[in-house]
C-alpha positions in Angstrom: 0.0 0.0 0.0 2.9 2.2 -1.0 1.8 6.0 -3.1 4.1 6.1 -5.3 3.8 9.5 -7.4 3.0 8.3 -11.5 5.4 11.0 -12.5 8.9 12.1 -11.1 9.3 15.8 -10.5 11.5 16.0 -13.2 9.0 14.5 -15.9 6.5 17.0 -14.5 8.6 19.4 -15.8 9.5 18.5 -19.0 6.1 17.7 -20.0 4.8 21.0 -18.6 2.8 20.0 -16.0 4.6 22.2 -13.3 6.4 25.3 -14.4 9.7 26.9 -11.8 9.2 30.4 -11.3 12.4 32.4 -9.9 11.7 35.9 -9.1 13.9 38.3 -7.2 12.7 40.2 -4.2 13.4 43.2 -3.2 13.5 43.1 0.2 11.4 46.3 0.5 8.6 45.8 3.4 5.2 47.5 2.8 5.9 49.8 5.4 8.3 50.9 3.3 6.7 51.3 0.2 3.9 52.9 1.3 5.1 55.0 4.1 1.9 57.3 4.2 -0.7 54.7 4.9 1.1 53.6 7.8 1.0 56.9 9.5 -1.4 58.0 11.7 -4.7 56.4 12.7 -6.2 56.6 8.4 -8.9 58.8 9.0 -10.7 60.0 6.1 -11.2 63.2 5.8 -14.5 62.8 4.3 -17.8 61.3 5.3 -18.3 57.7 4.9 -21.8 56.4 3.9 -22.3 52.8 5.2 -24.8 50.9 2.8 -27.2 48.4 4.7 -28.7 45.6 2.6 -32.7 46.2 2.3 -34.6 44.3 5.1 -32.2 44.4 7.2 -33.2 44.4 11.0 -31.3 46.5 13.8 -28.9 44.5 16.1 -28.8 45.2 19.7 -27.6 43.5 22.5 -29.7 44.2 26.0 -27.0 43.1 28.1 -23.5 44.5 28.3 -20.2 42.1 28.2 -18.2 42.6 31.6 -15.2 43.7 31.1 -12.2 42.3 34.2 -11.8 44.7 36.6 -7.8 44.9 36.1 -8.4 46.1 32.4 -11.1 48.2 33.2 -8.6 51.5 34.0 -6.8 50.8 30.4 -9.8 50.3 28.4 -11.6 54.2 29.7 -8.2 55.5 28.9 -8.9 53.6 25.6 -11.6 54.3 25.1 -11.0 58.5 26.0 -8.2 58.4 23.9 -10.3 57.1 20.9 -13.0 59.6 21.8 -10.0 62.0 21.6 -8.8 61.2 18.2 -12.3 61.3 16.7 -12.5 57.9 16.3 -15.4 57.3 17.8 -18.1 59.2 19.8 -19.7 58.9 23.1 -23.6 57.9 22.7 -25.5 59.0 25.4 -29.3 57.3 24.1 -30.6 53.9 23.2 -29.1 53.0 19.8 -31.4 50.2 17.5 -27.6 48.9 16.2 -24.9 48.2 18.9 -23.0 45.4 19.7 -20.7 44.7 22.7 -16.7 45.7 22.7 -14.3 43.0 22.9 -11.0 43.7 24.9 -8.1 42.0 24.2 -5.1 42.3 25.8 -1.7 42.9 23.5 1.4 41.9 24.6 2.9 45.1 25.2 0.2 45.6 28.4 -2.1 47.7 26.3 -5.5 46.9 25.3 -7.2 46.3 22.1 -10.9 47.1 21.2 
C-alpha cells in the first residue's frame, strides 16, 4: 500500500505539467513602500456612507459584556483616547444597532478594542 507518485518531478517538468518560477525580491517591506498609509490612525477626511442591505433588521444586545476589573482602567483611557482622536463618539441614548466591545489584551500591556 505504498503511493508512489506516477510521474517524477523532473517529468513533470518536462512535460509542462509544473512550471519553476524564480523571481527576485526586493527586500522592500510595505511599510516601506507605502510610508503614508502607515502613518497616523487613516482617518478619512471625508464622510463615509455605510450601505445596509434592504430588510435588514437592527442589532442590539440588552446586556453588556463585563469587562475584568484589572483592564477596566486601560480600556476608559482607551476608550477616551479614541474619543480623543475622533475615532469614535460617546452615545448617550438607546441605539437600535450596537454590539458589545471586545478587549483583548496585547502583549505590550495595552488593550485592544
Amino acid at each position: 500500500n505504498q503511493k508512489v507518485p506516477l510521474l517524477s518531478g523532473k517529468a513533470a517538468l518536462e512535460l509542462g505539467l509544473i512550471e519553476v518560477i524564480v523571481s527576485e525580491i526586493d527586500g522592500q517591506t510595505a511599510e516601506q513602500m507605502f510610508p503614508n498609509v502607515f502613518q497616523g490612525i487613516g482617518k478619512n477626511n471625508h464622510p463615509y456612507k455605510i450601505v445596509i442591505k434592504d430588510g435588514a433588521e437592527p442589532y442590539a444586545v440588552a446586556a453588556p459584556r463585563r469587562i475584568s476589573l484589572n483592564l477596566l482602567d486601560q480600556v476608559k483611557q482607551e476608550l477616551n483616547f479614541m474619543i480623543d482622536q475622533d475615532i469614535i463618539k460617546p452615545v448617550t441614548y438607546p441605539s437600535d444597532w450596537c454590539a458589545p466591545i471586545v478587549v483583548v489584551p496585547r502583549k505590550n500591556g495595552k488593550v485592544r478594542i
